[in-house]
C-alpha positions in Angstrom: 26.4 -16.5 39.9 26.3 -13.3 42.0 22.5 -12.6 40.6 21.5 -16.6 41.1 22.9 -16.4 44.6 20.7 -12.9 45.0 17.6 -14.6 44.0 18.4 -17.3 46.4 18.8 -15.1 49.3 15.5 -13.2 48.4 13.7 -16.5 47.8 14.5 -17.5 51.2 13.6 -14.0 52.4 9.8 -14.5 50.8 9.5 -17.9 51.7 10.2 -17.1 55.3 7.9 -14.1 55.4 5.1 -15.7 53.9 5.0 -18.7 56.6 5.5 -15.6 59.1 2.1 -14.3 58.0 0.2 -17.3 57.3 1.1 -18.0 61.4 -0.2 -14.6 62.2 -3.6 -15.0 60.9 -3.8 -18.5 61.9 -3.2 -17.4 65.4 -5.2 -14.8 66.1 -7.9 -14.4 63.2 -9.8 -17.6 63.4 -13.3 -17.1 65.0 -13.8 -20.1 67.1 -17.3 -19.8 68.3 -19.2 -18.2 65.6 -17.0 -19.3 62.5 -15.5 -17.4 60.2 -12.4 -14.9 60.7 -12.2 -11.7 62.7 -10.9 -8.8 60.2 -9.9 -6.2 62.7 -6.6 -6.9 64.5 -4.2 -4.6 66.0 -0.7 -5.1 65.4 -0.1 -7.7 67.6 -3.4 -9.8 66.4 -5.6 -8.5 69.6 -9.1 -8.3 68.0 -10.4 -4.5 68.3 -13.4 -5.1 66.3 -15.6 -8.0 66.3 -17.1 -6.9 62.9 -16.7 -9.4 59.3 -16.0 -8.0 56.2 -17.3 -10.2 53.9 -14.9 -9.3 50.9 -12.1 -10.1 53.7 -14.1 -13.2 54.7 -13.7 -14.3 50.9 -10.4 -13.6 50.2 -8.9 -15.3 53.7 -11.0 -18.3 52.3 -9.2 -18.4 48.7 -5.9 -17.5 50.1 -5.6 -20.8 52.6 -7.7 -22.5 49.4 -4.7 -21.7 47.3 -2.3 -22.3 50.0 -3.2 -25.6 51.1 -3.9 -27.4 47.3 -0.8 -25.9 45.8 2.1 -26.1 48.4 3.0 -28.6 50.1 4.2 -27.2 53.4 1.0 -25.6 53.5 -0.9 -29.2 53.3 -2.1 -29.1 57.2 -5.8 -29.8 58.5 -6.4 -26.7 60.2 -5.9 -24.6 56.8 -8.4 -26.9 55.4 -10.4 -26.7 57.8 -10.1 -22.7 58.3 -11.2 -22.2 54.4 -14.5 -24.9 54.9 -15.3 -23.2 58.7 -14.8 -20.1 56.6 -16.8 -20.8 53.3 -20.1 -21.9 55.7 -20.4 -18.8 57.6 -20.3 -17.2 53.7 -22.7 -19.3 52.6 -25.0 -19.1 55.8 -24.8 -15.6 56.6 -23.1 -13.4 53.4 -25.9 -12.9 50.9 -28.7 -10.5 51.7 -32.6 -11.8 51.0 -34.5 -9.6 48.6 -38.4 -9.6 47.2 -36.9 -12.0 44.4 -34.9 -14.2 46.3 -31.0 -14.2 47.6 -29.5 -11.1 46.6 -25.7 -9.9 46.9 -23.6 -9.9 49.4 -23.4 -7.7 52.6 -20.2 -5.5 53.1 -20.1 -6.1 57.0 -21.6 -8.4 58.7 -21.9 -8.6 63.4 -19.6 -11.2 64.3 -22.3 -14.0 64.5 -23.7 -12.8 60.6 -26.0 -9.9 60.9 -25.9 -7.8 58.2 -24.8 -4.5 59.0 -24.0 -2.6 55.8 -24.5 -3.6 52.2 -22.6 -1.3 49.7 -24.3 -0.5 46.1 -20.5 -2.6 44.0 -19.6 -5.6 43.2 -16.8 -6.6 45.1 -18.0 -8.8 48.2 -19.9 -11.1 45.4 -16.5 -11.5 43.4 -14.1 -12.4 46.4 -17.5 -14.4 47.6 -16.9 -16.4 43.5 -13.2 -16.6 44.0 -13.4 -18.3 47.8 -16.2 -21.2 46.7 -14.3 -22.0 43.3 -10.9 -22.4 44.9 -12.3 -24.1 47.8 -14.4 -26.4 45.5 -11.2 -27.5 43.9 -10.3 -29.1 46.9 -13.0 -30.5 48.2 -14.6 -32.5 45.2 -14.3 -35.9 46.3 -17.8 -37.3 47.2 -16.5 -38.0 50.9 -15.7 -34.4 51.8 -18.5 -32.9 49.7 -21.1 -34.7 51.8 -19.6 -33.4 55.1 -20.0 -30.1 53.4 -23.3 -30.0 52.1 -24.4 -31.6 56.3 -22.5 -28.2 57.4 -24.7 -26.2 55.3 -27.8 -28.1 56.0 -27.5 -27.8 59.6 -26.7 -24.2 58.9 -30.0 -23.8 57.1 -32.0 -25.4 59.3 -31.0 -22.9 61.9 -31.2 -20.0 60.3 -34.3 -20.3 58.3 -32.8 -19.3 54.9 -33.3 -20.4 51.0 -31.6 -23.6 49.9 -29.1 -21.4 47.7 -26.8 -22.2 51.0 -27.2 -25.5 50.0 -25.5 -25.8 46.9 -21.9 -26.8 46.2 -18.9 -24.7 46.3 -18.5 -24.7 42.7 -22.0 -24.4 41.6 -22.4 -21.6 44.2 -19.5 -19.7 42.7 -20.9 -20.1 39.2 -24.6 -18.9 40.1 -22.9 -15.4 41.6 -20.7 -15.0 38.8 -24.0 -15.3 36.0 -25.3 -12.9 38.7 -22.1 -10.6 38.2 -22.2 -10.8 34.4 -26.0 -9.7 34.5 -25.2 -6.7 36.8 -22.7 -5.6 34.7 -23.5 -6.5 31.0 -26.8 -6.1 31.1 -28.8 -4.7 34.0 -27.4 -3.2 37.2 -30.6 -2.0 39.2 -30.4 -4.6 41.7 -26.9 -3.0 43.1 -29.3 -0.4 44.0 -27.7 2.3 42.8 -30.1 4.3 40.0 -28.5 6.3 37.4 -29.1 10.1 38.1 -29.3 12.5 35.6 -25.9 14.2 36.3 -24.0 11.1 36.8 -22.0 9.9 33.5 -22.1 5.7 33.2 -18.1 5.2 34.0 -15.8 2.2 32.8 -14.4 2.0 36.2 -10.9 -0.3 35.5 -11.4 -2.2 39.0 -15.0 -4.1 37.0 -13.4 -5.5 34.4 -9.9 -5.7 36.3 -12.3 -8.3 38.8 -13.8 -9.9 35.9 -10.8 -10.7 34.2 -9.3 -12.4 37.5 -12.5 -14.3 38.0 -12.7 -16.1 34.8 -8.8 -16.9 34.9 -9.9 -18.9 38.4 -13.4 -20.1 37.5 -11.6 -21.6 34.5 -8.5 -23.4 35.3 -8.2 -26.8 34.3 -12.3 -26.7 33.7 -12.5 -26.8 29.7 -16.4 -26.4 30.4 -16.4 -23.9 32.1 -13.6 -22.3 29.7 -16.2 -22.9 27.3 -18.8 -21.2 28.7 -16.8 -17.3 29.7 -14.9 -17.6 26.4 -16.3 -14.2 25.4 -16.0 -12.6 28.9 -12.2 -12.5 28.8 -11.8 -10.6 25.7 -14.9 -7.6 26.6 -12.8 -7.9 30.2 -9.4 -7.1 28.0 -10.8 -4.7 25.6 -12.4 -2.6 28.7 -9.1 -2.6 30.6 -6.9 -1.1 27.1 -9.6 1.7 27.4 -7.9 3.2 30.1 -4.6 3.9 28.0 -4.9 7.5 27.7 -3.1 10.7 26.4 -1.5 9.2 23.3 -0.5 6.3 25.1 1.2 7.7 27.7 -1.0 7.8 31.0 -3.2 5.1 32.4 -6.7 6.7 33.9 -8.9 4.7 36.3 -12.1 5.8 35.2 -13.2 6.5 31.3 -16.3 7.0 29.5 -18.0 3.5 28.4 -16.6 4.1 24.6 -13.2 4.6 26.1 -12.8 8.3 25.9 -11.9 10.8 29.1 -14.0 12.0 31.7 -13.7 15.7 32.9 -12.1 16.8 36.0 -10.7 14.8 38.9 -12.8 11.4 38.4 -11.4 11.5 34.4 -7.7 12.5 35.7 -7.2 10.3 38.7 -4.4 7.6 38.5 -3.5 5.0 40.9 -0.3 3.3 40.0 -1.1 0.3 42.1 -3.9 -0.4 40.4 -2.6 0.0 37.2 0.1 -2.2 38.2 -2.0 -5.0 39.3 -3.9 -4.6 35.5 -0.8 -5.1 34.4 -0.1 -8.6 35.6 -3.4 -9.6 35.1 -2.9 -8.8 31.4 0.3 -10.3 31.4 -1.1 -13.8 32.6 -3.7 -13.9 30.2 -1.8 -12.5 27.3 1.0 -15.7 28.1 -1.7 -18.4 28.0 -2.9 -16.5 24.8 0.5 -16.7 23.1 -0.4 -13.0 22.6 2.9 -11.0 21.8 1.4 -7.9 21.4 -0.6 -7.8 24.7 2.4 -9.2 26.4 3.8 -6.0 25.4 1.1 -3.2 26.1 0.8 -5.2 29.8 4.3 -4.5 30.5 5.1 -1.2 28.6 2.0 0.6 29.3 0.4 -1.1 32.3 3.6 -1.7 34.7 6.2 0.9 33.2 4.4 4.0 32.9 2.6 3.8 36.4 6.0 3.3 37.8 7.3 5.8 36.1 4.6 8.3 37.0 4.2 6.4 39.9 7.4 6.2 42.0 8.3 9.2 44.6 11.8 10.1 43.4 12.5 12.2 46.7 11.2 9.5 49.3 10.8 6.5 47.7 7.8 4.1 47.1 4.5 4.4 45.4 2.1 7.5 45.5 -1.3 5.6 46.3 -3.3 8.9 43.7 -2.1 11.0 41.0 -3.8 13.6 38.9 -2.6 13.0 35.2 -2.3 17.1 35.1 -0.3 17.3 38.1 -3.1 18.9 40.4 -3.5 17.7 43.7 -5.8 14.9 44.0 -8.7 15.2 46.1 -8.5 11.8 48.0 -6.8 12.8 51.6 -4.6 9.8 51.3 -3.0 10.8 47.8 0.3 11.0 49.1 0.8 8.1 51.5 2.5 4.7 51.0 0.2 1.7 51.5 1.1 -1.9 51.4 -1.2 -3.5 48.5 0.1 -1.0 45.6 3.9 -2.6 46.3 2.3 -6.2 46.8 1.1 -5.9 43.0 4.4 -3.9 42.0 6.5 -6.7 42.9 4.3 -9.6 41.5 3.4 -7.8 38.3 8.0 -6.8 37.7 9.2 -10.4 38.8 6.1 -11.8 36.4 7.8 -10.1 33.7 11.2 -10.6 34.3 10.8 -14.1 34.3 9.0 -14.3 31.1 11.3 -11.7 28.9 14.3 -12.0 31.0 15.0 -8.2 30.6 17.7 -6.8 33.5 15.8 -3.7 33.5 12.4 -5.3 34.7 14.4 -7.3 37.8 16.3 -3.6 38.3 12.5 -2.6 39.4 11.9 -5.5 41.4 14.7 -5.1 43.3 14.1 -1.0 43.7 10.4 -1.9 45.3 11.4 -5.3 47.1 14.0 -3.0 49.3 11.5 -0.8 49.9 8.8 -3.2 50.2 10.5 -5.2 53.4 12.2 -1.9 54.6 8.5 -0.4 55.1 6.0 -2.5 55.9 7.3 -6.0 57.3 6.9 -6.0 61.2 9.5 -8.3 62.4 8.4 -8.2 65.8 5.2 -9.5 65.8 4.4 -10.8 62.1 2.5 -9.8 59.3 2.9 -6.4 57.5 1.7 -3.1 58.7 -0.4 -0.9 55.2 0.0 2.3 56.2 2.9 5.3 56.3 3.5 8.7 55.4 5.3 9.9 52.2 7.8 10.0 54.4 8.1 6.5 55.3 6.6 6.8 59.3 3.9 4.3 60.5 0.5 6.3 60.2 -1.3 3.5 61.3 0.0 0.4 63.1 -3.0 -2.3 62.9 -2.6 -5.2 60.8 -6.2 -6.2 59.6 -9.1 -3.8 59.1 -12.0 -3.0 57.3 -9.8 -3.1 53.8 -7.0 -4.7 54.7 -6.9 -8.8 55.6 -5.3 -11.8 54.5 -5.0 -11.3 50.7 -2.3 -8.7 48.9 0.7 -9.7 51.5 0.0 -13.7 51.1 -0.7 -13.3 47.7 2.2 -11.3 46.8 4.7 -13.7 48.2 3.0 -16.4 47.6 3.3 -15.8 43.9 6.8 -14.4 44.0 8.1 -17.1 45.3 6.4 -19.7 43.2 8.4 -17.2 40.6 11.5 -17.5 42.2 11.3 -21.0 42.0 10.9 -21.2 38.7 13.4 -19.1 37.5 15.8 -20.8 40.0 15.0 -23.9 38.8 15.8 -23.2 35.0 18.5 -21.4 35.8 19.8 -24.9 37.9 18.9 -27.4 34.9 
């Protein structure tokens, strides 16, 4: 009972918290002239820089996507109508015109969609995939795809571009993922980045981390489309249990493309975050697989050992970089404590515990979740600051910038509490 009533009370805490933040960007994010949301806010939501980041773009998108078609309190017309305002300035302005046609995405974009910067990864083309497929799943009756498709035509016709803007949400998403798979399977010379002589091809964990994430949403409830990535998931899998290295017992973020270690800091950098958020990824797939084994390696190897490794014993909370030989790691920010790393901590411990049950793994949630709201929730004016010392003081007090936006905080409790439902609901029956 004393547990139950403990899960309660930190239910109610998340619940709470999450409508705390989903206010906070609704207030002071949304772009009302140009479309689309601003990134940069200071920490009480005044806008100090009018520049979009389209990754951030994308993921605000997905996030009131989820929010609105699967909770109910979050069923209101202007988070609809925040993800569609939000989706046509993607589709009008995100993706960059090449000699062959539309190419990726921009990084950054002015605040009415001039590209400013366009970064040689992946990552604004998979948040763009994951933002049209979510949003696709709610607008697919004929009704509220017509008004769509008139947004995007009248968006075209002003701006001169290719039809591409012109296609559905789904379809869209489906045409950049092919275009993902390509850069990364086969060729990767249109990310314009060549391969020089002295620079080793890298199975960087965050590619097939992506990957992995992307099928699981491209796929969900679409047996076609299921059909269609079925191999994906498994070279997505295989690449991520590459990075279990040193006889099992460290998890490395970048290895050789056969899965063996790179020299110096590249091969011996850790970032328990990361690894934590592989974790759950693994987890999820591995429990629609009925895979027992993988259920296993995802929580022993992927969640307990960067925890382990992880976890600053003197002042609490996640390092954001480790070097697997104990030498200090070159990134300036090794040491500090930033918000995502204890986002993916607590989804990927209460995922676990609510599958095996195990005290241990709910011992852990409870160890980051003080932390967690200790740290980084601002009660005074909403939202969650990213960014102290080792210490625990507030390095940086903004709430939105160029990597940080509506994702890893609404995520986070969005999925912990759908988790605390559940086991508070079998626990009640």
């Amino acid at each position: 009972k004393e547990k139950e009533e403990e899960q309660r009370l930190c239910e109610e805490r998340i619940r709470t918290e999450l409508d705390r933040v989903v206010d906070f960007w609704l207030k002071y994010s949304h772009d009302k002239e140009h479309g689309g949301f601003f990134n940069c806010l200071g920490k009480d939501g005044k806008v100090y820089d009018e520049l979009k980041y389209v990754w951030l773009q994308g993921r605000q998108v997905w996030m009131y996507s989820r929010l609105y078609r699967t909770m109910e309190r979050f069923h209101r017309p202007e988070i609809l109508e925040a993800a569609k305002s939000g989706a046509a300035f993607l589709q009008k302005f995100a993706r960059v015109q090449a000699s062959s046609g539309p190419g990726k995405c921009a990084f950054c974009l002015t605040r009415d969609g001039r590209t400013v910067k366009v970064q040689r990864t992946i990552f604004s083309e998979c948040f763009y995939v994951m933002a049209m497929d979510e949003l696709s799943r709610i607008t697919q009756d004929k009704e509220m795809q017509v008004k769509l498709l008139f947004i995007s035509y009248i968006s075209w016709l002003m701006s001169g571009q290719d039809l591409f803007c012109l296609c559905s949400p789904q379809a869209d998403a489906e045409s950049m993922m092919d275009r993902l798979i390509f850069w990364v399977q086969t060729d990767s010379s249109d990310l314009g980045r060549p391969q020089l002589p002295g620079d080793l091809p890298i199975n960087s964990m965050a590619v097939p981390m992506m990957l992995l994430c992307l099928v699981d949403q491209l796929t969900e409830g679409r047996t076609d489309v299921a059909e269609k990535y079925k191999d994906l998931s498994g070279w997505c899998v295989e690449r991520i249990l590459q990075h279990i290295q040193r006889d099992g017992k460290a998890i490395l973020e970048n290895v050789t493309l056969n899965g063996k270690e790179l020299p110096g800091c590249q091969g011996r950098l850790q970032n328990p975050g990361h690894a934590l958020e592989a974790g759950w990824f693994l987890l999820q797939y591995a429990l629609k697989k009925g895979d027992v084994q993988l259920q296993k390696t995802a929580v022993d190897k992927f969640m307990e050992i960067p925890f382990h490794t992880g976890w600053d014993k003197q002042h609490g909370g996640l390092f954001y970089f480790l070097d697997v030989d104990g030498h200090c790691p070159t990134q300036l920010e090794w040491n500090m404590k930033l918000w995502w790393p204890h986002c993916e901590a607590l989804i990927a411990y209460l995922m676990a515990y609510s599958h095996s049950r195990e005290p241990v793994l709910l011992d852990r949630f409870k160890q980051i979740y003080d932390y967690t709201f200790t740290h980084f929730a601002d009660e005074e004016h909403g939202d969650w600051f990213g960014y102290r010392s080792r210490q625990g003081e507030l390095v940086l007090d903004f709430k939105g910038g160029p990597f940080k936006g509506f994702f890893h905080v609404p995520r986070c409790l969005y999925m912990c509490e759908k988790l605390l439902d559940g086991l508070l609901e079998r626990q009640d029956s």
